[in-house]
N, C-alpha and C positions, 0 to 999 in steps of 0.2 A: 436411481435413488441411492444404491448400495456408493458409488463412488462418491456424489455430494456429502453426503453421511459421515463416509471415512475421510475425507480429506477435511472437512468443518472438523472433525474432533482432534484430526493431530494439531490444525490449525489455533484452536483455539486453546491450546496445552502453550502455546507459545505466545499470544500476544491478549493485550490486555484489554480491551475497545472503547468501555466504560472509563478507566480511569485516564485513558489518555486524551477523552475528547474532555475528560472534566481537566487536565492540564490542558489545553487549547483552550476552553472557555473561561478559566482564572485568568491566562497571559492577557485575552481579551477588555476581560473585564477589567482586569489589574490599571492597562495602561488606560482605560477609558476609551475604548477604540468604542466609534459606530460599526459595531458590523451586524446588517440582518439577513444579508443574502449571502450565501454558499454554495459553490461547488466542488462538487468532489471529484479530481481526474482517477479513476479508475477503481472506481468504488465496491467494483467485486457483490460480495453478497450484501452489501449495506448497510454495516453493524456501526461504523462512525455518521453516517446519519440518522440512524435510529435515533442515536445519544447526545447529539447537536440539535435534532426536529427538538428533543424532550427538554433543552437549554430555550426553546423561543425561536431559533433560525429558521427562515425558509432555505430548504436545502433539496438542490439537483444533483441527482449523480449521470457520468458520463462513464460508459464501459464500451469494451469494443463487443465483449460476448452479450450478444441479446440471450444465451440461455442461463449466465450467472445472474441476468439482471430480471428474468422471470423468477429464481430463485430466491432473491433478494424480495421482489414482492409476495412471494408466498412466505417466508419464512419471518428474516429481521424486520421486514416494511410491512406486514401482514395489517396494522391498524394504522399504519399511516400513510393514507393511500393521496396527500396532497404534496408528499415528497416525489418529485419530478423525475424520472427517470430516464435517460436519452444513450440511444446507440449511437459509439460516436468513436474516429480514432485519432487522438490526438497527436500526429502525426503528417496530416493532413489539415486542410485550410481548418479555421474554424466558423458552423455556424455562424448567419448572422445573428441569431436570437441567442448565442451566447456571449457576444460581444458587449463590453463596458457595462457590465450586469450584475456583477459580484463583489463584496466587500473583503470576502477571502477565497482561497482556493485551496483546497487542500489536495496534499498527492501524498498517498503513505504508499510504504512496502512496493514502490516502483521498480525499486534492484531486484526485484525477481522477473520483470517483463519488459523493461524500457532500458537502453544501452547510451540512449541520448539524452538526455539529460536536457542539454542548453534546448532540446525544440519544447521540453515540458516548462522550461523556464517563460519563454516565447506564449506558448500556449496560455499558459498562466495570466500572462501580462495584457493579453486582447480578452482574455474573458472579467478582468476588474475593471471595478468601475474609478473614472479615471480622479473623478471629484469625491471618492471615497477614498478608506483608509492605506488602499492596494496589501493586503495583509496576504500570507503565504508561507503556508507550513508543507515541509515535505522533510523526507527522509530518503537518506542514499546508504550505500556502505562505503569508507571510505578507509585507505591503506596507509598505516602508520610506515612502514618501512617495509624492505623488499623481498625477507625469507618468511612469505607467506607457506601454510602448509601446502603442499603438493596433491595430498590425497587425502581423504577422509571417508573415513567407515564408518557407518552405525546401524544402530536397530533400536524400535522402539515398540511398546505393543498398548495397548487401547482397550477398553470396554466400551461398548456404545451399544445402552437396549440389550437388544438380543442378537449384536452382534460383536462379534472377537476379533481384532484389529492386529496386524502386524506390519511392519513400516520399513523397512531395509534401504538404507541412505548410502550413493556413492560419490562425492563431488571430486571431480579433479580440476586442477588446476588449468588455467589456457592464459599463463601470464600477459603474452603478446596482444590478446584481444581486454585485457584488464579483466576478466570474468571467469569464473568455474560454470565446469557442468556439472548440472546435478541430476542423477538418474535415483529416482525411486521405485521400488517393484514393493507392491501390496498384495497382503492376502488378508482376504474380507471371509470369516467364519459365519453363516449364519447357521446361527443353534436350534433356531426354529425348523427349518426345514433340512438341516443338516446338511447344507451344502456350502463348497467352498469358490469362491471365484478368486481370480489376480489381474492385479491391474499395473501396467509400468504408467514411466509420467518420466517425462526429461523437459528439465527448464535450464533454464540459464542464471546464475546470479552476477549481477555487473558489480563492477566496484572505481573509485576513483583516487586518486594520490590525495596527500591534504590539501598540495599546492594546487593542482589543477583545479580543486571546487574552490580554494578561494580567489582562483583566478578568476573562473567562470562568474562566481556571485558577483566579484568586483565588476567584470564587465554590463553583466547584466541590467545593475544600478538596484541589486538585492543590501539592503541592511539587513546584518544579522541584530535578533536582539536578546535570542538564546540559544542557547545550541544545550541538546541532551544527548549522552551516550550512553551506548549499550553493549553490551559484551554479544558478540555474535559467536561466540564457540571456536571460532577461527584464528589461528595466532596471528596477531599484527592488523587484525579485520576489524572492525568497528562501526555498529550502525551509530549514523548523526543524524539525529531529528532538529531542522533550522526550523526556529521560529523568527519572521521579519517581514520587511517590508521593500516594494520596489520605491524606490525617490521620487 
């Protein structure tokens, strides 16, 4: 409990979930797209289908952790129990019951767990349905140029209930593999019972040149038909959220 807790609270100090599915659902709307079926590649605790179920979509999420995705029904999916949930790793074949099924797919905040890219593009492409819109939002990080920083430190600290949060960030660099490591070490206060626990956490963040994504899109047969950026705190780093379509 105590890690869920702390990691949802720094989590959500940083992204937005509401405003960004209501950007997805204007784009939608905007161009006049048919879309009623959705899934989500790696849906985490379920906070983008919450906000999409509440737009009109039938929406499945796919994750590899079946305990984020208990999570996700207890917590964000708690009253919407006809949002579909499936263990699954998109890395591997896809279902048949996912295949030519969906109007869009979305894949957010993948640069923290996926280094491949073109197989989530792949993946993508067998789960739309082919006589619909083939719509596809995802978000990478991608590298303006090459004196990215090397190392980075920080700390950050949290209130959550009745517990006191601290967060200690160390990412290095690993240019050769395009990607930082990022080592966190947590100390969770509870003031209830006055004890302290810690917790470390090492992930990976991937990243891409600009040319290589819009090589890859170009192969792929992805149209961009918007691209938003965002300042990732990293010099020369850049999250790109595409919004588009496969041809």
């Amino acid at each position: 409990m105590y890690w869920k807790l702390t990691w949802d609270t720094f989590h959500l100090q940083v992204f937005d979930y509401e405003s960004d599915a209501n950007r997805i659902n204007n784009w939608i709307k905007g161009k006049n797209y048919k879309a009623e079926n959705t899934l989500e590649i790696g849906c985490g605790a379920g906070r983008y289908l919450k906000f999409l179920k509440k737009f009109g979509y039938n929406c499945v999420g796919l994750d590899i952790d079946d305990k984020i995705l208990e999570y996700a029904r207890e917590t964000a999916l708690q009253e919407d129990k006809d949002v579909e949930l499936v263990k699954g790793d998109i890395l591997k074949r896809i279902p048949s019951f996912l295949k030519e099924r969906f109007d869009l797919v979305l894949a957010k905040h993948l640069s923290f767990a996926l280094f491949d890219l073109e197989k989530v593009l792949d993946y993508a492409k067998k789960a739309l349905n082919p006589k619909g819109p083939k719509l596809l939002v995802f978000d990478f990080m991608v590298a303006n140029k090459d004196n990215l920083d090397k190392e980075i430190l920080s700390i950050d600290s949290a209130v959550k209930g009745f517990l006191f949060l601290v967060r200690l960030n160390r990412m290095e660099l690993r240019k050769e593999l395009n990607g930082y490591i990022w080592e966190e070490f947590y100390i969770i206060r509870d003031t209830r019972g006055r004890t302290t626990f810690t917790k470390t956490n090492t992930r990976s963040l991937w990243f891409l040149r600009s040319s290589e994504l819009n090589k890859l899109l170009k192969e792929k047969g992805v149209e961009i038909e918007n691209e938003l950026e965002e300042d990732t705190g990293i010099n020369n780093l850049k999250g790109v959220t595409i919004y588009g379509k496969f041809k």
